[in-house]
C-alpha positions in Angstrom: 93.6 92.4 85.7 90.0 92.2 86.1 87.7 94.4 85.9 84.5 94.3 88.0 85.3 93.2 91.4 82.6 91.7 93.3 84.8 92.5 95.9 82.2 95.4 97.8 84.8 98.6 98.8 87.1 98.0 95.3 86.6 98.0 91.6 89.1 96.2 90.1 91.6 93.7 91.1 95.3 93.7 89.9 97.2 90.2 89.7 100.8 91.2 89.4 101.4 88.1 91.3 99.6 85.3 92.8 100.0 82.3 95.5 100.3 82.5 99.1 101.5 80.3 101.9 99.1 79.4 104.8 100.2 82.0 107.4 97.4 82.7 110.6 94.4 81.7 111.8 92.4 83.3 109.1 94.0 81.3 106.2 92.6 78.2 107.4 89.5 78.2 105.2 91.5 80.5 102.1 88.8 81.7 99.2 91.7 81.9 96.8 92.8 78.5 97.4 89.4 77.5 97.0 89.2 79.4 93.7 92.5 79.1 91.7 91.8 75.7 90.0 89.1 76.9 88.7 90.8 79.5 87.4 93.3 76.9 85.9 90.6 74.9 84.4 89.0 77.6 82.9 92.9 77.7 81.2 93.8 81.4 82.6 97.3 81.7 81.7 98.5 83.2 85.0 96.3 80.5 87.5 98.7 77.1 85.9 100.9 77.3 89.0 97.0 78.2 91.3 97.5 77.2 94.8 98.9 73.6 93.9 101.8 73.5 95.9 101.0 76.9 97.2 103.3 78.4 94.8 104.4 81.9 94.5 103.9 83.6 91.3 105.0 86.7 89.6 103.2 88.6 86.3 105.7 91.3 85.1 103.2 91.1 82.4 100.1 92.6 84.6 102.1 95.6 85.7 101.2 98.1 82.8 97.6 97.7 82.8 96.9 100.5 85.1 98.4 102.7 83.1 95.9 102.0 80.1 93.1 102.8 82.2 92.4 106.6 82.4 89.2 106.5 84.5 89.9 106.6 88.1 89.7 103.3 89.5 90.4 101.4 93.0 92.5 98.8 92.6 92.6 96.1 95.5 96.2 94.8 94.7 96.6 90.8 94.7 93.4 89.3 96.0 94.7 86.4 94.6 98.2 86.3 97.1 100.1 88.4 99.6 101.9 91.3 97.4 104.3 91.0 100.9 105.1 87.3 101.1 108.9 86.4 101.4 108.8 84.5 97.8 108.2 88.5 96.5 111.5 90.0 95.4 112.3 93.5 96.7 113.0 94.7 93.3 109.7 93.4 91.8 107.7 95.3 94.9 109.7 98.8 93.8 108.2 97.9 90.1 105.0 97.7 91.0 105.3 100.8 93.4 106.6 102.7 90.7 103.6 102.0 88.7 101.3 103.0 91.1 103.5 105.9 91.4 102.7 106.9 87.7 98.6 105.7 87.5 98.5 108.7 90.0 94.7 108.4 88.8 93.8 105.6 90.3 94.0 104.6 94.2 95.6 101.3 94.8 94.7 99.3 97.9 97.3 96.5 99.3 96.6 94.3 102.4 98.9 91.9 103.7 98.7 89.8 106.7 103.0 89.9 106.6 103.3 93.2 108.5 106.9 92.1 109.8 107.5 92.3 106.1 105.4 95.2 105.1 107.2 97.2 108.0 111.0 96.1 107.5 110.8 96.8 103.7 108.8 100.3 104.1 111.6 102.3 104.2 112.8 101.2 100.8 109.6 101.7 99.4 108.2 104.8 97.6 105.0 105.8 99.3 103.0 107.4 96.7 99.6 109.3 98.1 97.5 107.2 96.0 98.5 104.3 97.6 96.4 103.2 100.6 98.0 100.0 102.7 96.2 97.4 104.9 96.9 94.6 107.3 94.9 92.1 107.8 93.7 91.5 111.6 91.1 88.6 112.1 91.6 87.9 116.3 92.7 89.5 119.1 96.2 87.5 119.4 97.0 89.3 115.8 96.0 93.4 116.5 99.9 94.2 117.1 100.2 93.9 112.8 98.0 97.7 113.2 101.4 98.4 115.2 103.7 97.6 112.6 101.2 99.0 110.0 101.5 102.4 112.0 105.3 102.5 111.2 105.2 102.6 107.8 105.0 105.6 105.0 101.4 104.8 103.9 99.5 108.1 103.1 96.2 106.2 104.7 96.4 103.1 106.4 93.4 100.7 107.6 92.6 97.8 108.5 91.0 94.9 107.5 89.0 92.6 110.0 87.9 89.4 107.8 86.8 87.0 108.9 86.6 88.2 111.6 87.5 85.3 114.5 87.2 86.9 118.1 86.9 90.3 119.5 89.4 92.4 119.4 89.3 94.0 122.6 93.4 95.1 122.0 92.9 96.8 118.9 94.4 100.4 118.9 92.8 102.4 116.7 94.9 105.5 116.4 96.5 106.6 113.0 93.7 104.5 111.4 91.9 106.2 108.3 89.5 103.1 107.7 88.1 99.6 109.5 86.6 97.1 107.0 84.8 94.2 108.8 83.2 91.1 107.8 82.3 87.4 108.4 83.8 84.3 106.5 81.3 82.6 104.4 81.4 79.5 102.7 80.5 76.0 103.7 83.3 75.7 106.4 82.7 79.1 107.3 83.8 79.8 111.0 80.7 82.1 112.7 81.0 85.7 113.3 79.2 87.2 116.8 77.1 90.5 115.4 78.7 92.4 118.8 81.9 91.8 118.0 81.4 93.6 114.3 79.0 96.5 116.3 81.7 97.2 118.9 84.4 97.9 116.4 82.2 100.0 114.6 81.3 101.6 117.5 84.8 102.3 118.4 85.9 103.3 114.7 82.8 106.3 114.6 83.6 107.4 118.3 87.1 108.2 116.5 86.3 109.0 113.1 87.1 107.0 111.2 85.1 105.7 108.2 83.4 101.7 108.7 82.7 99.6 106.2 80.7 96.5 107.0 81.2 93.9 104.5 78.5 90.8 105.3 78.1 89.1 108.5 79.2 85.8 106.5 78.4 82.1 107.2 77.4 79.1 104.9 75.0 81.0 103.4 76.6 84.0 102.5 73.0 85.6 101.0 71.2 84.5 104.0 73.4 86.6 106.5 73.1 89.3 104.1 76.0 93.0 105.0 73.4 95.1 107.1 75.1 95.6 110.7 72.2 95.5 113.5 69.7 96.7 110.9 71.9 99.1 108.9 74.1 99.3 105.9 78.0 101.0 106.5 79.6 101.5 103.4 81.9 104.7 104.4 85.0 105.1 102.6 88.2 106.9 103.8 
């Protein structure tokens, strides 16, 4: 677990696993790829398999540290893999649900970009209020995972458009109870248009629905800086 995120609409993270497959457009250019050797260099017992391989890791040790924790936290659940890929058994998911079920203190927030997954193993999962669940839309060609997102026994459901590839002129935004946007940064970073982030805000307020507007991204990740046309969003469900 740590503690800290720089991560802007979270507070912690929670590692119960970690790895990830390539899987859509926006995995091209993958920060945890980027990140988990140095993690393994650094000797962090739970980054020796990193992405090498791309292999997929469980931590049954991880899954009791939210209950240690009595001050309410956010937890953004497995920035370091895809809680939902197919590696993931079904009985280790109802685990860390029932965790979260019992750190009823805390608000725990998954995103996936598996929604096939997310929405075929939904019914078999407990759907605590505290938990908040996200799918990760970053082009137009990908907007139907909000579909599958909608069929599913999340208390609050949102989406999360980063980085943020095209327009997404398809996206419905009904049953939605937050839209997180932002640009990829980094030295391959891809470029973001500044309409394409102000129409979906502009769509999420006419409904509303909180928006939060990460950074607008690129090489220089400082340089583009998170104001939005001239304005900070930081709402929150």
């Amino acid at each position: 677990m740590s503690k800290g995120s720089k991560i802007k609409w979270t507070n912690d993270t929670w590692q119960v696993m970690t790895g990830c497959t390539k899987f859509s457009l926006g995995c091209v250019n993958c920060y945890a790829e980027a990140f988990a050797p140095n993690l393994k260099r650094m000797g962090m017992a739970n980054y020796q398999n990193g992405f090498d391989g791309f292999e997929v890791t469980c931590h049954p040790g991880e899954l009791q540290k939210p209950l240690q924790e009595r001050k309410p936290r956010k937890y953004f659940v497995c920035s370091m893999g895809d809680l939902f890929h197919d590696e993931v058994p079904l009985e280790y998911l109802l685990q860390v649900f029932a965790v979260m079920g019992k750190a009823s203190q805390h608000t725990f927030q998954l995103l996936t970009k598996r929604a096939e997954r997310l929405a075929e193993l939904s019914p078999l999962l407990p759907w605590h209020k505290n938990i908040w669940c996200g799918v990760t839309i970053e082009a137009d060609q990908y907007t139907y995972r909000a579909d599958l997102l909608r069929t599913t026994g999340a208390r609050l459901k949102f989406v999360s458009l980063e980085p943020l590839l095209s327009p997404l002129p398809s996206l419905d935004y009904s049953g939605l109870g937050w839209v997180i946007v932002g640009g990829e940064s980094g030295r391959k970073a891809r470029p973001m248009q500044e309409s394409w982030a102000a129409d979906i805000r502009d769509n999420a307020l006419l409904k509303g629905i909180p928006f939060f507007f990460k950074q607008m991204g690129g090489s220089d990740k400082a340089k583009g800086g998170d104001l939005l046309q001239g304005q900070a969003w930081k709402q929150f469900p």
